[in-house]
C-alpha positions as a printed NumPy array, in Angstrom:
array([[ 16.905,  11.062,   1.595],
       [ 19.39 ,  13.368,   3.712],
       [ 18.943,  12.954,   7.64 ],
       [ 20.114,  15.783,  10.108],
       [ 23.176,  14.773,  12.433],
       [ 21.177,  13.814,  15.232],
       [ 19.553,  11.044,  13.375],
       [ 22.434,  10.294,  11.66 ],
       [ 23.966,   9.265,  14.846],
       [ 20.742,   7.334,  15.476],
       [ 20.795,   5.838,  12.139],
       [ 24.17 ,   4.527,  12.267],
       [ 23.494,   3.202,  15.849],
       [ 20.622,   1.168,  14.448],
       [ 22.769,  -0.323,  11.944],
       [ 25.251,  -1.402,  13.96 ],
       [ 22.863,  -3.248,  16.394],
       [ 21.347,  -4.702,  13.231],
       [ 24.828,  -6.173,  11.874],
       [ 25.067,  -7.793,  15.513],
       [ 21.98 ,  -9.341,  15.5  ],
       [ 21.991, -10.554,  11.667],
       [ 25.131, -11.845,  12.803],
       [ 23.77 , -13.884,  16.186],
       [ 20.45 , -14.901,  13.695],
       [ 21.929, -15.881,  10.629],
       [ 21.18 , -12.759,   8.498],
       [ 18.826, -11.743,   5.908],
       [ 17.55 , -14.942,   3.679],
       [ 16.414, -14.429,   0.534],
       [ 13.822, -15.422,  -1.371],
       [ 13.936, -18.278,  -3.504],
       [ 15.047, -16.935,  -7.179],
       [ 13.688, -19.517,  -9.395],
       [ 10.588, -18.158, -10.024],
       [ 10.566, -14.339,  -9.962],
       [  7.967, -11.549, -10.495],
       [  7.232, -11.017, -13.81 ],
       [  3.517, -10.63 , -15.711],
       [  1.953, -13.687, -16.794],
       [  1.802, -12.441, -20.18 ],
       [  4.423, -10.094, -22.03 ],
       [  1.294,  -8.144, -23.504],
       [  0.559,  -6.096, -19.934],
       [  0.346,  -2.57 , -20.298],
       [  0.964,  -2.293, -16.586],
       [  2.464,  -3.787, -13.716],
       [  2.279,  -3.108, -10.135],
       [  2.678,  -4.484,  -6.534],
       [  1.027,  -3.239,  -3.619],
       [  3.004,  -2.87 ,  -0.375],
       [  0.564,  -2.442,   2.455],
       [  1.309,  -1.831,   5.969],
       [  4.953,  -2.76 ,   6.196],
       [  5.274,  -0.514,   9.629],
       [  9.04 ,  -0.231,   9.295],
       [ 10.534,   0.312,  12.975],
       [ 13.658,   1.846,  13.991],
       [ 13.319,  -0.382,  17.361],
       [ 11.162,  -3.75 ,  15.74 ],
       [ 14.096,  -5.707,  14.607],
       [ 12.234,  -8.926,  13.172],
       [ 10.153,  -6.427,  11.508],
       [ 12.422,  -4.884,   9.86 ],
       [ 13.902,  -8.38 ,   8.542],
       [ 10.563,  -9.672,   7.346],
       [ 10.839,  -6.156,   5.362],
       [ 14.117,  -6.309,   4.043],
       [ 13.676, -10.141,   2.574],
       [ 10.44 ,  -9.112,   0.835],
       [ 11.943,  -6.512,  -0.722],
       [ 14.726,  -8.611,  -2.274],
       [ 12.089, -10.416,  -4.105],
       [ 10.601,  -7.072,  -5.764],
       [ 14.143,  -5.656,  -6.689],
       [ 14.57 ,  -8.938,  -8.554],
       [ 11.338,  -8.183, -10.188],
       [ 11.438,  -8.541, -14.514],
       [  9.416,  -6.274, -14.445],
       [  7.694,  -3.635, -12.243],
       [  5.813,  -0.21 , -13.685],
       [  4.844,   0.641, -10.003],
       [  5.097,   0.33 ,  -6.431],
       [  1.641,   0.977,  -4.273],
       [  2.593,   1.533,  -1.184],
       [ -1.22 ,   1.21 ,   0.475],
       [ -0.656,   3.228,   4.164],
       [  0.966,   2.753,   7.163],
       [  4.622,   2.255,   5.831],
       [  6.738,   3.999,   8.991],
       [  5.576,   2.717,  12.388],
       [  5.815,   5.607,  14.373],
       [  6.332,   8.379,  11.066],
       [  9.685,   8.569,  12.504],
       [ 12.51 ,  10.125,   9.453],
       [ 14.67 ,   7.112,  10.092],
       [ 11.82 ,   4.624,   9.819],
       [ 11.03 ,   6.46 ,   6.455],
       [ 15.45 ,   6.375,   5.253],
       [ 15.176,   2.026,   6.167],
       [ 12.114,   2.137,   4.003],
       [ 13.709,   3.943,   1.427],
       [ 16.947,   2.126,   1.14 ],
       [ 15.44 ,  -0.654,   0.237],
       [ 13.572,   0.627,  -2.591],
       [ 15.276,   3.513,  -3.775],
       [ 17.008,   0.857,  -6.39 ],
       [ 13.716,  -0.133,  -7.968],
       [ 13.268,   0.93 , -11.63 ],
       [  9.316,   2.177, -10.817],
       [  7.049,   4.508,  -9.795],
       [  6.269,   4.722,  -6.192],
       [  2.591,   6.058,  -5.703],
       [  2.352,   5.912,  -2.022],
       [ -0.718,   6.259,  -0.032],
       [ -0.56 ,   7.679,   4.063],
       [ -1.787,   5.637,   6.765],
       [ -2.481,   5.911,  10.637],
       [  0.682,   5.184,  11.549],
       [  2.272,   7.54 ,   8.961],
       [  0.554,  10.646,  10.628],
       [ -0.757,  10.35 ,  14.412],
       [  1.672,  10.826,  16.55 ],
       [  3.055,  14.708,  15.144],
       [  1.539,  17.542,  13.884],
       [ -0.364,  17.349,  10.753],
       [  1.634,  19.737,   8.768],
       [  5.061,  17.662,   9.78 ],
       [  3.559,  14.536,   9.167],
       [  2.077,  15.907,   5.632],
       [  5.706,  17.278,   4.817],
       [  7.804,  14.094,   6.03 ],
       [  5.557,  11.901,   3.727],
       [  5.48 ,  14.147,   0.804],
       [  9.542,  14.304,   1.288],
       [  9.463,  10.958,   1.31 ],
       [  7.372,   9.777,  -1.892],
       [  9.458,  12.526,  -3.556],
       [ 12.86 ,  11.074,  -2.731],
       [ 11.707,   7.793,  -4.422],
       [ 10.682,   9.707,  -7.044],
       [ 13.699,  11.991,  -7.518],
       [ 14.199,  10.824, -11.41 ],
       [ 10.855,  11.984, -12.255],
       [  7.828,  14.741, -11.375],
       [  6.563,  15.719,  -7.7  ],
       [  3.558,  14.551,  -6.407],
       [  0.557,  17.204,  -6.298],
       [ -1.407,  17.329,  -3.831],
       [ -5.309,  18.304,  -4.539],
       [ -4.62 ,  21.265,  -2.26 ],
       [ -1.678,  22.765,  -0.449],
       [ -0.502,  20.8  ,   2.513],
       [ -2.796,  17.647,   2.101],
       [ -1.99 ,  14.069,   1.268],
       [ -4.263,  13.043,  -1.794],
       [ -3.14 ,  12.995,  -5.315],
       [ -3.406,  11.2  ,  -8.798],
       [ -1.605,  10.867, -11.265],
       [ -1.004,   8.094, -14.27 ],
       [  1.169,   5.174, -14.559],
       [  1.371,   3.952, -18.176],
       [ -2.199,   5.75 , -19.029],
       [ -3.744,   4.274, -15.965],
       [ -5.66 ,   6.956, -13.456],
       [ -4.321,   5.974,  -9.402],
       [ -6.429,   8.573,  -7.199],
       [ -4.557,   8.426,  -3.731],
       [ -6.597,   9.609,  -0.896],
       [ -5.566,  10.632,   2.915],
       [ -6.539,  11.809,   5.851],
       [ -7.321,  15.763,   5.877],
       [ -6.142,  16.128,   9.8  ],
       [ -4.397,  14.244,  12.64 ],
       [ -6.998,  11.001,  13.625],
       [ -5.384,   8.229,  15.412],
       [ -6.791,   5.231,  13.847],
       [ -9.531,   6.402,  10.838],
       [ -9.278,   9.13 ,   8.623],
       [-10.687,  12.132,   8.501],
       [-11.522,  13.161,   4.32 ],
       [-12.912,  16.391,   4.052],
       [-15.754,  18.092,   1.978],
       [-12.908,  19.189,  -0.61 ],
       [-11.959,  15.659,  -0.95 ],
       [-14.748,  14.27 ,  -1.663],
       [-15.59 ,  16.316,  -4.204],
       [-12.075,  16.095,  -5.74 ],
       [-12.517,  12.362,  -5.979],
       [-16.071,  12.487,  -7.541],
       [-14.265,  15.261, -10.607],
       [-11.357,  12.747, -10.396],
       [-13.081,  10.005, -11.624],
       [-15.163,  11.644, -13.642],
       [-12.654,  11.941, -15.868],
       [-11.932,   8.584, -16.65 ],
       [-15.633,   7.248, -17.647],
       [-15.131,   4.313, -19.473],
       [-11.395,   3.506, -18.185],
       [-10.127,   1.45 , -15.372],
       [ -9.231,   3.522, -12.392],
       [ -7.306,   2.863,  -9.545],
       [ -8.344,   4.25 ,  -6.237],
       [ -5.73 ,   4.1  ,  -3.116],
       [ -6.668,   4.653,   0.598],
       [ -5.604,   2.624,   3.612],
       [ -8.457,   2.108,   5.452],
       [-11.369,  -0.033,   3.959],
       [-15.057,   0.644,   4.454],
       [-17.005,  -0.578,   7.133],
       [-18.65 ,  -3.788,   6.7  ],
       [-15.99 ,  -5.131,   4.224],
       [-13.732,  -7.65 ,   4.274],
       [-14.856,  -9.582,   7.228],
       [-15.186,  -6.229,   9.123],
       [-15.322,  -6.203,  11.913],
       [-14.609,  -9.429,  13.141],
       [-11.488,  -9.053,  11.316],
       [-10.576,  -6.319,  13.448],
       [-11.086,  -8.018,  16.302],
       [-14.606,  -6.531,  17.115],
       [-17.335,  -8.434,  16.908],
       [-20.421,  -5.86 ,  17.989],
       [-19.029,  -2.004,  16.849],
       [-19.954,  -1.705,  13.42 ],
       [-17.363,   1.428,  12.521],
       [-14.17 ,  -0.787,  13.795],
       [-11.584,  -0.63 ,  10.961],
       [-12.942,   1.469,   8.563],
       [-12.017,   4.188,   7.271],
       [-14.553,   6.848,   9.377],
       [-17.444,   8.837,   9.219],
       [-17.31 ,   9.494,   5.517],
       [-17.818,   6.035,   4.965],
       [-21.052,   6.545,   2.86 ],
       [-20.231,   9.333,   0.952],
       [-16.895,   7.591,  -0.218],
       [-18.833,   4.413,  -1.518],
       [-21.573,   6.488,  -3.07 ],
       [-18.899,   8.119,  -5.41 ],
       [-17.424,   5.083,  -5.971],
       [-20.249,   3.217,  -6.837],
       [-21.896,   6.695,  -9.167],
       [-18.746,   5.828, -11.174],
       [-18.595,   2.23 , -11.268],
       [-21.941,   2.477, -13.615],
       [-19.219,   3.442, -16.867],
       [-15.789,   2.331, -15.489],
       [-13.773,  -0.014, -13.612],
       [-13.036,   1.133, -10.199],
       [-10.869,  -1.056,  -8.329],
       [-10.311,   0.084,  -4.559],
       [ -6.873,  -1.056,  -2.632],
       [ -6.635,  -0.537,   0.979],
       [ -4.825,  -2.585,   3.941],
       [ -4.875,  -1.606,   7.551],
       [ -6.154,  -5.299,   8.895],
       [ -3.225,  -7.207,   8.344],
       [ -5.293, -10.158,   6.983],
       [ -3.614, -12.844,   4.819],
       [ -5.231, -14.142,   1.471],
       [ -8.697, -15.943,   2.092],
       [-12.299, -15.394,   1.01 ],
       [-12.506, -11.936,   1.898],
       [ -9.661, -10.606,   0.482],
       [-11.583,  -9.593,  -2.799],
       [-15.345,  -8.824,  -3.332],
       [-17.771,  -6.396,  -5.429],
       [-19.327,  -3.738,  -3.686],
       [-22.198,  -1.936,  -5.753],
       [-20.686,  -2.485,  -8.881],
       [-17.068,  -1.587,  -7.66 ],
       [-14.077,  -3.866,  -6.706],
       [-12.636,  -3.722,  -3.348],
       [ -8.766,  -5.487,  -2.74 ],
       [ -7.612,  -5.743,   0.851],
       [ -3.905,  -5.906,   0.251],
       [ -2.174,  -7.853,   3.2  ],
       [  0.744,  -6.786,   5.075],
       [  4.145,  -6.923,   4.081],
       [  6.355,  -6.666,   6.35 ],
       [  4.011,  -7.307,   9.819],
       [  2.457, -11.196,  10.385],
       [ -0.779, -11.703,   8.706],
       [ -3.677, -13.273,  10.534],
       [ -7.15 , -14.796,   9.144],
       [ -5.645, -16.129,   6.305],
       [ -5.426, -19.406,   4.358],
       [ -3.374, -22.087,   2.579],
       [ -0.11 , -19.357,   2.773],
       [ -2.328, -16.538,   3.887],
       [ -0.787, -16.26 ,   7.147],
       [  2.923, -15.127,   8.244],
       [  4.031, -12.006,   6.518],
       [  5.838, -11.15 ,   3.03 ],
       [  2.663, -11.032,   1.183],
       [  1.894,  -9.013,  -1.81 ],
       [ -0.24 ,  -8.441,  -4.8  ],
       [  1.182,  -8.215,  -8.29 ],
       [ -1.246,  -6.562, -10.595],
       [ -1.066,  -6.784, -14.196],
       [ -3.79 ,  -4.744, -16.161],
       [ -4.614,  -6.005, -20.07 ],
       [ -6.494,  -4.921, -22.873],
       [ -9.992,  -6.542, -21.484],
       [ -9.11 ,  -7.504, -18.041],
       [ -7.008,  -6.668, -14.624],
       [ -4.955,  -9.689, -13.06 ],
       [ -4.665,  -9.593,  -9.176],
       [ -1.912, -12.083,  -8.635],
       [ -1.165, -13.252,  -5.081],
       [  2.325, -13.545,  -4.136],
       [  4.611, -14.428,  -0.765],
       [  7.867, -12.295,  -1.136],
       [  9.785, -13.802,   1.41 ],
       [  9.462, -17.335,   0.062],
       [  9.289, -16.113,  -3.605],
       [  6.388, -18.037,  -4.536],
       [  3.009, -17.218,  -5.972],
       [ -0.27 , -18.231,  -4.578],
       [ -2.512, -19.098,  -7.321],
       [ -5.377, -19.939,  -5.295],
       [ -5.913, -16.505,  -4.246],
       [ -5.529, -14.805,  -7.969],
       [ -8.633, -12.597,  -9.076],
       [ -9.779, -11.679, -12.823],
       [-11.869,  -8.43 , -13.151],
       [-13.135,  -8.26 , -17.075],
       [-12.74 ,  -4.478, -17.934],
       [-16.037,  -2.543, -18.689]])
């Protein structure tokens, strides 16, 4: 990624007051090496890891660590087909937020299918926000083809990973906390899916739907029953995703809560599965046995008859068994 002189200057500045602080703190520590991502089997067609809501700051130092650590553990990786980023990864959508982001995974042998979040896009204009992002994915990845968008100047796109459909959905306009998908969307992801009757299919938005995942008590809102989720096409985006569920597997990822592993993490909604991918980089809360603190992450491995959502701490290197999930393909 190339940054103008201005943020250069800024950039540089932020490094230095990182190397004094590393310095004062005892620097980056990283992860413990003797067990190290790889697929449980060697027979996986495909291999991902979600990266939800790391919220990189240019000003949120610890942050920023947390970050950096987890990432060690995925560039160590045996193996990695993919990297889902799932929303939210610059705090502020800042260009320098997106270059610390990028410097830590720019030397990852994957494809980065990255999803928008809140963060990513509410404090600009829509079309800068849509065109910092888009530079961004595309910078990852330089080596291979450009995302496309379903329509100029919008955030949504598909594409495959190893002949495995990821639909990536995002907001249509500037909300501050929801999203906002359009009419055209929604009828993009109904032909998207259609396509894929009878395959597993991989569908990527930040936000979950209301009602899920401990929502919306995990939000911290007890009584409004819209806190969290993704918006006011709530229904419309689980109808289509349940329509489709009837022939394939359609797995959902989103993020946005910042919840560590627990009993909600996972669960079937009309016939479709729903992941709420923890944070990486900010400090998880509602979780269990490991669920809390951040560095969390799931590695997914997809087989001939079944997907494999492994749960995994990135920081300390260590997987969390408890919190795996099978899904037996259709």
């Amino acid at each position: 990624m190339a940054l103008n002189s201005i943020q250069q200057i800024f950039f540089k500045l932020f490094a230095f007051i990182m190397s004094v602080i590393y310095s004062v703190n005892g620097g980056v520590v990283a992860p413990s090496d003797k067990d190290v991502i790889k697929a449980a089997n060697p027979d996986a067609k495909l291999v991902f890891a979600t990266v939800a809501d790391p919220q990189v700051s240019n000003y949120m130092f610890d942050r920023y660590q947390s970050y950096q650590e987890a990432c060690i553990d995925l560039r160590n990786a045996e193996r990695l087909d993919a990297i889902v980023g799932v929303g939210d990864i610059a705090e502020n959508g800042l260009a320098e937020e997106y270059q610390l982001v990028y410097d830590e995974l720019k030397d990852i042998d994957a494809r980065f299918i990255m999803a928008s979040g809140n963060h990513d896009i509410r404090l600009r204009l829509y079309s800068q926000s849509v065109d910092r992002f888009t530079k961004f994915t595309n910078a990852l990845n330089a080596d291979g083809e450009p995302v496309k968008p379903y329509a100029e100047g919008k955030l949504a796109y598909s594409e495959y990973v190893n002949g495995y459909k990821f639909i990536v959905m995002g907001s249509d306009k500037m909300v501050f906390e929801e999203a906002y998908i359009s009419p055209e969307q929604l009828e993009w992801l109904d032909a998207e899916l259609a396509t894929e009757k009878g395959k597993p299919v991989f569908v990527v938005v930040h936000q979950p739907l209301k009602l899920t995942h401990n929502l919306p008590t995990t939000w911290g809102n007890g009584t409004n029953k819209e806190a969290g989720s993704i918006g006011a096409q709530n229904d419309e985006i689980k109808a289509i995703l349940a329509k489709h569920a009837k022939d394939s597997t359609v797995v959902l990822i989103n993020g946005h809560l910042h919840a560590g592993f627990s009993q909600y993490s996972y669960e079937q909604i009309e016939g479709f599965h729903s992941f709420n991918a923890p944070a990486l980089s900010i400090e998880n809360k509602d979780g269990e046995d490991g669920g809390n603190g951040s560095g969390l992450t799931y590695i997914v491995e997809v087989y001939e008859n079944e997907i494999l959502f492994r749960a995994r701490n990135c920081r300390t290197g260590e997987w969390l068994p408890k919190w795996d999930t099978k899904i037996t393909l259709k």
